[in-house]
N, C-alpha and C positions, 0 to 999 in steps of 0.2 A: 268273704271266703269262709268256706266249713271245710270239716275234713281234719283227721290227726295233727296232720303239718301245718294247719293254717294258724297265721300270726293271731297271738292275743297280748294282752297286754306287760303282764309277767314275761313275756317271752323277748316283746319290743322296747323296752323298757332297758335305758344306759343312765347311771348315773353322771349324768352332765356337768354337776358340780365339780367333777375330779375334775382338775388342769391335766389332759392327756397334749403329750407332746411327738409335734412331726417325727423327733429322733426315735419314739417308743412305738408310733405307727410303722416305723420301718422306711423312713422317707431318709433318701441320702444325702449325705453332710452337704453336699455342694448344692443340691436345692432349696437347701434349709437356710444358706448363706442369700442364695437368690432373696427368694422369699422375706426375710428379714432385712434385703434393704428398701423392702417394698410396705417395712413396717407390718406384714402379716407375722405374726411370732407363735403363733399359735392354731390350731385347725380350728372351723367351725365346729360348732355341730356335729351336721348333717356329716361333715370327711370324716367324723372321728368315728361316727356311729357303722358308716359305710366301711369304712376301714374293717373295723372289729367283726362286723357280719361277715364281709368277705375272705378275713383271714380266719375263722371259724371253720374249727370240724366239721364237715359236712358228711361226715359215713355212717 
């Protein structure tokens, strides 16, 4: 991709190492309880990254 808007690395780039949590995504209390009896306690990755782009100012 070229062009002002296209992804580079600085841009794509999340600090992964922070433990970001379902509750700080915005994911609600009762699917967080789902979730945790299925032993998932924490987003991947990729949901945490997803999450973040998506809820970004985009104007």
């Amino acid at each position: 991709l070229e062009g002002p808007n296209a992804p580079t690395p600085s841009r794509m780039t999340h600090d992964l190492t922070t433990n970001t949590t379902f509750a700080e995504l915005g994911v609600a209390d009762d699917l967080i309880a789902v979730l945790a009896t299925y032993g998932v306690e924490e987003p991947f990755p990729m949901q945490a990254m997803t999450s973040l782009w998506g809820s970004s100012d985009t104007l």
